[in-house]
C-alpha positions as CSV (number, residue, x, y, z in Angstrom):
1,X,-19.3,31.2,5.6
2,X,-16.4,29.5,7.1
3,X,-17.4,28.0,10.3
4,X,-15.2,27.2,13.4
5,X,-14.1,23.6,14.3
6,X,-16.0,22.8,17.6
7,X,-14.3,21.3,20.4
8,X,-15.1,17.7,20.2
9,X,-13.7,18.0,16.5
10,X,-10.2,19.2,18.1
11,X,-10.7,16.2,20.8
12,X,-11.2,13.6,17.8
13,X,-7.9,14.9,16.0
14,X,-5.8,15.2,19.2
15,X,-7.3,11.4,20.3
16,X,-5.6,9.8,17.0
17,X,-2.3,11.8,16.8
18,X,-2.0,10.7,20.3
19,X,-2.2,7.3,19.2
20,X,0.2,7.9,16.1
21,X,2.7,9.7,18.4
22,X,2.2,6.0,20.8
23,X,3.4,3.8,17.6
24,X,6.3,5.7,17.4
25,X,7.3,5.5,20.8
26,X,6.3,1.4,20.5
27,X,9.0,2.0,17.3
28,X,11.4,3.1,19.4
29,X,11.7,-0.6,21.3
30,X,13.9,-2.1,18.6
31,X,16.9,0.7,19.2
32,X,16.5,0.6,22.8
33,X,17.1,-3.5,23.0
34,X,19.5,-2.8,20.1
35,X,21.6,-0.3,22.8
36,X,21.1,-2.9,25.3
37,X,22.2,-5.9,23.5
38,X,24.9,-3.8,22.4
39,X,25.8,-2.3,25.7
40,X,25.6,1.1,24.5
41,X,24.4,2.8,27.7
42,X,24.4,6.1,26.5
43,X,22.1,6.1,23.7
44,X,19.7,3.4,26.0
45,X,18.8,6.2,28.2
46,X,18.4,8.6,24.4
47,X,15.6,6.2,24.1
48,X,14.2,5.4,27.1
49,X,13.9,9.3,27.4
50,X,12.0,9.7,23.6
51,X,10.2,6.5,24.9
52,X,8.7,8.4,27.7
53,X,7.9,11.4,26.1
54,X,5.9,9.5,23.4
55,X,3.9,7.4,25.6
56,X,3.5,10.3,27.7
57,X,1.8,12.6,25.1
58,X,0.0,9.7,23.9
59,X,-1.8,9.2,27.0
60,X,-2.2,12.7,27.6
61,X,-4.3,13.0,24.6
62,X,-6.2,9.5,25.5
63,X,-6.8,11.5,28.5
64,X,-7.9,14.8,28.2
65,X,-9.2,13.9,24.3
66,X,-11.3,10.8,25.1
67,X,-14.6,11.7,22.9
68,X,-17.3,9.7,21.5
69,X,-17.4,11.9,18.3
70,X,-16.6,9.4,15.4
71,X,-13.7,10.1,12.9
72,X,-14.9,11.9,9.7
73,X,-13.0,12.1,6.4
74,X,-11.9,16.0,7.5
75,X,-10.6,14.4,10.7
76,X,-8.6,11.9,9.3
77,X,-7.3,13.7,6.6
78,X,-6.4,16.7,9.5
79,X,-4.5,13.9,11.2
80,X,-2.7,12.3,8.9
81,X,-0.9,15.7,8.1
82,X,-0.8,17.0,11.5
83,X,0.9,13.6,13.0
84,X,3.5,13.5,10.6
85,X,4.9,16.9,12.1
86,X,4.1,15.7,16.0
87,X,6.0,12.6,15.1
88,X,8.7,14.3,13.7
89,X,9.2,16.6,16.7
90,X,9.3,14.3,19.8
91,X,11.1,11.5,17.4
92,X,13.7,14.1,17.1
93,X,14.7,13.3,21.3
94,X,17.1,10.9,20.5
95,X,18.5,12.1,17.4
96,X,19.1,15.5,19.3
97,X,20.4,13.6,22.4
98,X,22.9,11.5,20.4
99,X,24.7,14.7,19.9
100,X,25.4,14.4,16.5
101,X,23.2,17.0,15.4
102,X,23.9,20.7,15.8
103,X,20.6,21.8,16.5
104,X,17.1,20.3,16.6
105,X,16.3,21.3,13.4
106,X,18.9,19.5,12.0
107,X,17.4,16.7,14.0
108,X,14.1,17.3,13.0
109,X,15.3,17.5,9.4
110,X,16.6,14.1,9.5
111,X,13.6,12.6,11.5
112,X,11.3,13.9,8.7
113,X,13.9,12.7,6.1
114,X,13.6,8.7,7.5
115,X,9.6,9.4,7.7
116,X,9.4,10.4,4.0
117,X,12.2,7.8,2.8
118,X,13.9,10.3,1.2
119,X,17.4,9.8,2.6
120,X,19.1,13.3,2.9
121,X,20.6,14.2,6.3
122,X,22.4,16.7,7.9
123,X,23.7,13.9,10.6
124,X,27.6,15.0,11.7
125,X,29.9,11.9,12.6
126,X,28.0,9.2,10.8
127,X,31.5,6.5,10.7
128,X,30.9,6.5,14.3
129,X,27.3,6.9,15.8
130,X,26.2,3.9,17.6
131,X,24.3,0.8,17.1
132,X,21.4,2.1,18.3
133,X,21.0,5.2,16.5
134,X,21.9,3.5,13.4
135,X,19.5,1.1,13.7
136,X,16.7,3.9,14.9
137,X,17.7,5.7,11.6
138,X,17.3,2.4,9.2
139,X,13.9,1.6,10.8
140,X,12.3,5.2,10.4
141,X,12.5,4.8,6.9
142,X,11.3,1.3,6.6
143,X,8.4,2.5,9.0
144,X,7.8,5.5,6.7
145,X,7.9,3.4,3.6
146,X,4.5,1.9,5.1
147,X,3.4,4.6,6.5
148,X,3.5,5.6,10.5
149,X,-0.3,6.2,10.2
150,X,-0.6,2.3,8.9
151,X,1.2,1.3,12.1
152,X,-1.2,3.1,13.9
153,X,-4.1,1.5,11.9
154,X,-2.1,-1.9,12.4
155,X,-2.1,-2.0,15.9
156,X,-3.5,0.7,17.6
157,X,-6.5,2.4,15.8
158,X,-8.6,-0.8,15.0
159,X,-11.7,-0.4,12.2
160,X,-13.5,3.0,12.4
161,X,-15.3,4.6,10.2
162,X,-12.4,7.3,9.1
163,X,-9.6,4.7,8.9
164,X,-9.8,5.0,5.1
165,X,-9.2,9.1,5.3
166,X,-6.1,8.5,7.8
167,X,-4.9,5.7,5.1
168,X,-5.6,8.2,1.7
169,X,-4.1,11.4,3.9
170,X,-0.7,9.2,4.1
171,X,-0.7,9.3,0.5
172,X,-2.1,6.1,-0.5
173,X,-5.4,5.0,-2.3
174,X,-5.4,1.2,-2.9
175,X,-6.9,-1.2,-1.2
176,X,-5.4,-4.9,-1.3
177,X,-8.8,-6.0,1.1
178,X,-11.9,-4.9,1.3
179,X,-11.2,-3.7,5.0
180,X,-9.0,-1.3,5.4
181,X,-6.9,-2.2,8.6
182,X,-6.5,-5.6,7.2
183,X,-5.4,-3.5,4.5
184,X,-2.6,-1.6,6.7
185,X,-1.8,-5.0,8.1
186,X,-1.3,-6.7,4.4
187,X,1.4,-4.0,3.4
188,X,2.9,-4.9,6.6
189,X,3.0,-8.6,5.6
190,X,4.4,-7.9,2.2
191,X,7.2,-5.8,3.9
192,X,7.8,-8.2,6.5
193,X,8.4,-11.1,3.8
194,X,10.5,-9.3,1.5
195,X,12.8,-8.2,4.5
196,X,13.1,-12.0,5.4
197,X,14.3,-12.9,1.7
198,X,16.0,-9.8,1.2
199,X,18.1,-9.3,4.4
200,X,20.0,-13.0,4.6
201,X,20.8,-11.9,0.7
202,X,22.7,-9.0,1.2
203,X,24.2,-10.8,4.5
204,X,26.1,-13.4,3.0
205,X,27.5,-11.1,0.0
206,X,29.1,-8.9,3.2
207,X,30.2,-11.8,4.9
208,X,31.9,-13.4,1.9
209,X,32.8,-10.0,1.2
210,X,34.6,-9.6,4.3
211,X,32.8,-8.2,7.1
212,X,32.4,-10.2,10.4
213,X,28.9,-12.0,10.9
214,X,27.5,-9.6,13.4
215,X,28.6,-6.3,11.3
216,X,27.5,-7.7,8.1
217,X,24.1,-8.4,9.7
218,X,23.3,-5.1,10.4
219,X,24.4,-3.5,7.7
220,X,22.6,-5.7,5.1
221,X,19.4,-5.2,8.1
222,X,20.0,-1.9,7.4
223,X,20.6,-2.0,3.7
224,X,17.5,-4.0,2.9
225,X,15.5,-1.4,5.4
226,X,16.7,1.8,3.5
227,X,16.7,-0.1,0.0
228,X,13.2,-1.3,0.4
229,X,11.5,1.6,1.4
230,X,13.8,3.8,-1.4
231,X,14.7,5.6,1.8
232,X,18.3,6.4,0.8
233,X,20.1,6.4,4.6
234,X,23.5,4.4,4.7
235,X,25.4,3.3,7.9
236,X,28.4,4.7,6.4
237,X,29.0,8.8,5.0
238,X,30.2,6.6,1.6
239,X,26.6,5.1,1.2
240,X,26.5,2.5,-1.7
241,X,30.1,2.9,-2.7
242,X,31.4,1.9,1.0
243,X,30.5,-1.6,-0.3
244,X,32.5,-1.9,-3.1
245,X,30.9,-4.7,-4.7
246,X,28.8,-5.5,-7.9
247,X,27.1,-8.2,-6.2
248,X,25.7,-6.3,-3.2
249,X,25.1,-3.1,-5.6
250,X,22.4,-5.7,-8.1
251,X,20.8,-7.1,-5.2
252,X,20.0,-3.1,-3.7
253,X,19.0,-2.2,-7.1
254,X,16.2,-5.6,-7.2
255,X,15.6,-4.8,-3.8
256,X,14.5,-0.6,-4.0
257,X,12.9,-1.4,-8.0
258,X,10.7,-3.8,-5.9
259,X,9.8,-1.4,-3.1
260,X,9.1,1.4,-5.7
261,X,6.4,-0.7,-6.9
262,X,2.9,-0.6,-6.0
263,X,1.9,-2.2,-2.7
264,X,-1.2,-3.7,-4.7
265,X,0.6,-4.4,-7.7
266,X,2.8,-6.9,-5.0
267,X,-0.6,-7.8,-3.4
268,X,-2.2,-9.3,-7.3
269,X,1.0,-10.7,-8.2
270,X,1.0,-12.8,-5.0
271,X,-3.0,-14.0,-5.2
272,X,-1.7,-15.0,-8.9
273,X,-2.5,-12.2,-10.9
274,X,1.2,-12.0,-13.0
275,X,0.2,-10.4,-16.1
276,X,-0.2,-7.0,-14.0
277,X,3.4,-7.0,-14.3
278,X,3.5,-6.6,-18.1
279,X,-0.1,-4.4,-18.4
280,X,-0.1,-2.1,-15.3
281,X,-0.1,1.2,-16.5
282,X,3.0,2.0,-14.0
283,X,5.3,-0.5,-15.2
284,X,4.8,0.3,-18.5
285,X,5.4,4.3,-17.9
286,X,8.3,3.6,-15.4
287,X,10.3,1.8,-18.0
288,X,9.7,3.9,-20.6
289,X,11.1,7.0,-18.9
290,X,13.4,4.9,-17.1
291,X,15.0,4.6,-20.8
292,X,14.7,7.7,-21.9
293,X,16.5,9.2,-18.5
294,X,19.1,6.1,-19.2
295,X,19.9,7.8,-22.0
296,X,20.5,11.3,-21.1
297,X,22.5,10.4,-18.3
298,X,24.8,8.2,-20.9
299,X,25.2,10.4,-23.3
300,X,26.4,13.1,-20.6
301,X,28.7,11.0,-19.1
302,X,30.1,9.9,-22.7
303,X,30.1,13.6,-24.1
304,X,32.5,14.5,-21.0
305,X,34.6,11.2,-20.7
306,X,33.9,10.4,-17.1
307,X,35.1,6.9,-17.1
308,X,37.3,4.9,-18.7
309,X,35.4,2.5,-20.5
310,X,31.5,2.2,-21.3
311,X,30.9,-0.6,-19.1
312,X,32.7,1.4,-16.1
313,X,30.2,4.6,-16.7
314,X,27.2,1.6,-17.4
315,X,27.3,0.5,-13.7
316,X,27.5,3.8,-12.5
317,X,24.9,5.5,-14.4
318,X,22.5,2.5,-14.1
319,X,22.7,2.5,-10.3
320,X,22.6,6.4,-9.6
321,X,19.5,6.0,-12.4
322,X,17.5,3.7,-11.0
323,X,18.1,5.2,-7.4
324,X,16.7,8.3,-8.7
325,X,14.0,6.9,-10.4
326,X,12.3,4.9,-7.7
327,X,13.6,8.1,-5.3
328,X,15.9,5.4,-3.2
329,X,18.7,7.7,-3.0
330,X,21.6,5.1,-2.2
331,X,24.5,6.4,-4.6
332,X,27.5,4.7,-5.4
333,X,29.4,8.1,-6.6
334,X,30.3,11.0,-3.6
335,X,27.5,13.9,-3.9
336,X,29.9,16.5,-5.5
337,X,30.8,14.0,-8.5
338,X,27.7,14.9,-9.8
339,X,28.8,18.6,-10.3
340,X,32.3,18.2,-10.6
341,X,32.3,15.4,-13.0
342,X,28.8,14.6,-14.3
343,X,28.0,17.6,-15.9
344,X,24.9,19.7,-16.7
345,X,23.1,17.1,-18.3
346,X,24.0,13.8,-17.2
347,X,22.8,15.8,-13.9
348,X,19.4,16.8,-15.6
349,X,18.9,13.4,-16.3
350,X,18.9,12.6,-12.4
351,X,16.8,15.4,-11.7
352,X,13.9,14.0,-14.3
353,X,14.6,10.5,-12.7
354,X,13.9,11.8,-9.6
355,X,11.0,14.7,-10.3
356,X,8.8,11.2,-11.9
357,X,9.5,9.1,-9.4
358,X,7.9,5.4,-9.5
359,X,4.7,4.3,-8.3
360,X,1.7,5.0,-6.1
361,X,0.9,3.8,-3.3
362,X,4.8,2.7,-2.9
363,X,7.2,3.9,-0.6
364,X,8.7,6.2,-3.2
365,X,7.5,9.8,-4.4
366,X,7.8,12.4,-7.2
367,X,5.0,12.4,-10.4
368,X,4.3,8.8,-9.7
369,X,3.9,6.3,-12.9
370,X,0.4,6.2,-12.8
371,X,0.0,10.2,-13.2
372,X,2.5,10.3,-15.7
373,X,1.3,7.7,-17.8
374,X,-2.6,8.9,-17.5
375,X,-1.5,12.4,-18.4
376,X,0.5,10.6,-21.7
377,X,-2.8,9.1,-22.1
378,X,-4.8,11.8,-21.9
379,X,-3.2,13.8,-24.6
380,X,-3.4,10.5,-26.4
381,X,-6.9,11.2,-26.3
382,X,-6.5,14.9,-27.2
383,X,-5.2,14.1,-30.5
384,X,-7.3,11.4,-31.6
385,X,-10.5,13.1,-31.2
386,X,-8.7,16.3,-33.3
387,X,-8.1,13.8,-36.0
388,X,-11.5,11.8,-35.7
389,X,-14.3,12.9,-37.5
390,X,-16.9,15.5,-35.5
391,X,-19.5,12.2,-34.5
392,X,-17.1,9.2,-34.1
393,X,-16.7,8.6,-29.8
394,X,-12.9,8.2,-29.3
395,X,-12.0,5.9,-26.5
396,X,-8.9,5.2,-24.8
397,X,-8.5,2.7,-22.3
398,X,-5.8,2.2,-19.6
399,X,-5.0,-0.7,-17.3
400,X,-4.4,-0.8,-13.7
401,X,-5.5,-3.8,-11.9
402,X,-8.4,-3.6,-13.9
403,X,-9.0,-2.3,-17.2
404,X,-10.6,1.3,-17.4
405,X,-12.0,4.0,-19.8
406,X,-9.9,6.8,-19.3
407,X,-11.8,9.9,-18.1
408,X,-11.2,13.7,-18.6
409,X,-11.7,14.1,-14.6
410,X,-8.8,11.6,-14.0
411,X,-6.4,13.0,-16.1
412,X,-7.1,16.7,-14.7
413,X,-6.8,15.2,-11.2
414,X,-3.2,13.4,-12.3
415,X,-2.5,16.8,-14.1
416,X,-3.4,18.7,-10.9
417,X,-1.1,16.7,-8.6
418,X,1.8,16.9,-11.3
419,X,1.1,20.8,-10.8
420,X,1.9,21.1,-7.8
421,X,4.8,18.7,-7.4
422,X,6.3,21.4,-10.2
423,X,5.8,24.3,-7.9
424,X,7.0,22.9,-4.9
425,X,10.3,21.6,-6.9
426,X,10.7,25.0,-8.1
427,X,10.2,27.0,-4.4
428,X,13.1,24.7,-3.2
429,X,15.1,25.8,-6.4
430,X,14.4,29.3,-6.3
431,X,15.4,29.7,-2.1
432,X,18.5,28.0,-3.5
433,X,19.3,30.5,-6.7
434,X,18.6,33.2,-3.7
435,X,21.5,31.6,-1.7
436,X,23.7,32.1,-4.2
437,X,23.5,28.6,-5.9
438,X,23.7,27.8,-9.4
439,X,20.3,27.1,-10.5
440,X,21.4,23.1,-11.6
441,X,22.1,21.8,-8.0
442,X,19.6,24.4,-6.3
443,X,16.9,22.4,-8.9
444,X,18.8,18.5,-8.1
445,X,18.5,19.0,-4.4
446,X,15.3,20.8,-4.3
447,X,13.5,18.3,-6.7
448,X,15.4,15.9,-4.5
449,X,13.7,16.7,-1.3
450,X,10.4,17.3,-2.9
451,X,10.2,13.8,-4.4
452,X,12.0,12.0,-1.4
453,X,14.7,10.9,-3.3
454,X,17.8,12.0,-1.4
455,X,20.4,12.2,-3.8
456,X,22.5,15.4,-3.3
457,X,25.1,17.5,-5.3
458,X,26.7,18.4,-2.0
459,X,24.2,21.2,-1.3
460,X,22.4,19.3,1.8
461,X,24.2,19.5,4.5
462,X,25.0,21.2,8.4
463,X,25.8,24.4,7.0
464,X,23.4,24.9,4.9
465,X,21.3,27.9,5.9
466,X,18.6,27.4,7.9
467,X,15.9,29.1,5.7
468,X,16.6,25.9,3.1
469,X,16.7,23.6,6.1
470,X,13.0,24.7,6.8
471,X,12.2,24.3,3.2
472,X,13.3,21.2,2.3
473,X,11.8,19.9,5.3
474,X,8.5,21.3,4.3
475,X,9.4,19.9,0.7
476,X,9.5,16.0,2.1
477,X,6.5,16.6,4.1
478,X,4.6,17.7,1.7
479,X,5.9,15.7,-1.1
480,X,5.6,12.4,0.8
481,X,1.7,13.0,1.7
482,X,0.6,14.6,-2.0
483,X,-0.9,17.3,-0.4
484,X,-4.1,16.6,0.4
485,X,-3.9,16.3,3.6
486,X,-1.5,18.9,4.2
487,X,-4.4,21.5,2.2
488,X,-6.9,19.7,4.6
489,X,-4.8,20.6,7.7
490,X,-4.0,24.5,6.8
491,X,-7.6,24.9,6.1
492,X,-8.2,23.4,9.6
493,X,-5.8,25.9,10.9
494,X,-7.2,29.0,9.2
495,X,-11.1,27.5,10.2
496,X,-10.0,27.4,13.8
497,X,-8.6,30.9,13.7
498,X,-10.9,32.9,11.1
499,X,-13.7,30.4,11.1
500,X,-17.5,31.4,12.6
């Protein structure tokens, strides 16, 4: 018998969005002293308004939820999918008040985009949107890449008892420390330090590239926010390629390859631990089908003559790979060069690139290296024991930060997962087909949005209809949180409504 949520359940779940919805209003200080610092008046008041509307709601919910009832792992998985949709809706105010959207699902869409890092947008007027917005746009996705529900278990949650369900809903299952707010506040750390290195890197390459001190601040602030957490936005419609230079295109490629990895891979290899980097089960399955996908895309581009020389279609198809791969999404080529000169299966490369994806517990989506390699493993397995004689044990033994037996139950689980990213790559692809899209960039933007990659073949976009608008936002949602906690929250949903 399905039985009914009771009321202090709803009161629990509506106490902790509250507080998730709060962090992203406290988010919302940097763009607001951006605007001011700026003198951008106009887009000040955006966020003063989305400000107020946040902290509003979250104390509302302090208010009328405040309960003694202690978080379960139901109610933390509930919240951590049912926050990522409040979030997106009222952090949509100053995207829609910007008035470079044309509708609030278009805002929405691109709210949700920054939260999952995957980098598509249906933004209008980008050349020209304000500091502000720019920089609100830059630091959703860094946000994201941790996790809004981290922020919240960084500084306004504290240690309860279903902090670890609110961290696993987000779509992360390692702990760096035994705690796991300290935990929340160690990926923040990492981040934090890697923006300090990172950012003054990609600053003097644009200043000795050409751009004035202040401008070429930002945009490598921005750069190092969307390459890091493989989130894919640009300040500029040209992305990658309005840089121009080899230099800055090596140190984003370092930059998002880093942030694709593991947040406790990062977390060993700091407390001295280096040989994870040469035994971790995802390093060794991302650079395998990082070459195979290398390959595909080369001999595409070399079958059709795309370039004029093979180091000229090298640094293009490295960069465009490796942004796939790790889901980044920062191109150096415009969206419709995939189609128009690319090709079928230079483009099917992409697509795999981006449907694998890099690692858990990252900022980036798709498969995940650890799923993909366990699965490899597990029919590793399958064979030897067909070959082995009836009583031998065959054992197969994987590595990830620790050496393991590999299990039958953890390969079904990584098989599971790998399920169902295929059949939400291929609902995106078929509401494309029934748009009247060819089926190879209905599948590279579907798979796109699904694994939070945002790379497009010029499907994404304004006019798209808004049936695929709705989808593909679904898509990033669902793809960023691996859909646990989005099963956890429509079974919520049908309890309350069905339930006993």
């Amino acid at each position: 018998m399905l039985l009914r949520p009771r009321a202090s359940d709803v009161k629990v779940i509506g106490l902790y969005t509250g507080r998730i919805i709060m962090g992203v209003g406290l988010l919302m200080t940097a763009p607001l002293a951006t605007a001011v610092i700026a003198a951008e008046w106009a887009p000040a008041v955006d966020f003063l308004i989305g400000m107020c509307a946040c902290f509003c709601l979250g104390l509302l919910a302090e208010i009328c939820c405040r309960t003694t009832r202690e978080l379960t792992w139901t109610h933390g998985m509930v919240v951590a999918g049912f926050s990522w949709l409040a979030a997106t809706v009222v952090g949509a105010i100053p995207h829609w008040l910007s008035g470079h959207y044309g509708s609030w699902l278009d805002a929405m869409f691109d709210l949700m985009s920054g939260y999952t890092t995957t980098g598509l947008i249906l933004i209008q007027d980008l050349d020209h949107i304000s500091n502000a917005l720019n920089m609100w746009r830059h630091l959703l996705t860094f946000a994201g890449g941790q996790g809004i529900v981290v922020i919240a278990l960084t500084f306004l949650v504290g240690s309860v008892p279903g902090a670890y369900p609110l961290y696993v809903g987000e779509g992360k299952d390692e702990r760096l420390l035994p705690n796991v707010v300290r935990t929340a506040r160690a990926i923040w750390l990492v981040s934090l330090v890697y923006l300090a290195v990172g950012t003054p890197v990609l600053w003097l390459i644009n200043v000795l590239n050409g751009q004035s001190v202040i401008r070429g601040f930002l945009h490598a602030l921005w750069m190092f926010m969307s390459a890091w957490s493989t989130g894919g936005f640009a300040p500029q419609s040209y992305n990658g390629y309005y840089y121009h230079s080899l230099a800055f295109e090596i140190a984003c490629v370092i930059i998002f390859v880093a942030g694709s990895m593991n947040f406790a891979l990062h977390w060993a290899v700091w407390t001295g631990r280096r040989s994870e980097i040469r035994r971790n089960i995802e390093i060794v399955s991302f650079t395998i089908t990082m070459t195979v996908f290398m390959l595909i895309t080369t001999a595409g581009l070399m079958k059709l003559g795309v370039y004029p020389d093979f180091l000229a279609a090298l640094r293009k198809m490295f960069y465009q790979v490796i942004s796939g791969h790790t889901t980044t999404g920062l191109s150096t080529i415009y969206s419709r060069a995939f189609v128009r000169q690319w090709g079928p299966l230079a483009m099917l490369g992409i697509t795999l690139a981006m449907a694998f994806g890099a690692s858990a517990s990252s900022t980036a989506g798709g498969f995940k290296g650890i799923r993909v390699g366990l699965v490899f493993k597990g029919l590793l397995l399958t064979v030897r024991r067909s070959l082995a004689p009836e009583r031998a044990r065959v054992v197969v033994k994987w590595h990830h930060l620790r050496t393991r037996v590999l299990d039958e139950a953890v390969v079904s689980s990584a098989m599971l997962v790998v399920i169902c990213y295929v059949t939400l790559y291929a609902l995106g692809t078929i509401v494309g087909v029934l748009y009247g899209y060819p089926l190879a960039e209905a599948l590279f933007d579907a798979v796109s949005a699904g694994s939070n990659s945002g790379l497009s073949c010029g499907i994404t976009g304004p006019a798209m209809p808004a049936l695929m608008k709705v989808v593909y936002l679904f898509e990033m949602w669902v793809g960023r949180l691996e859909f646990m906690s989005v099963l956890a929250l429509g079974g919520y949903v049908v309890s309350l409504v069905r339930g006993r």
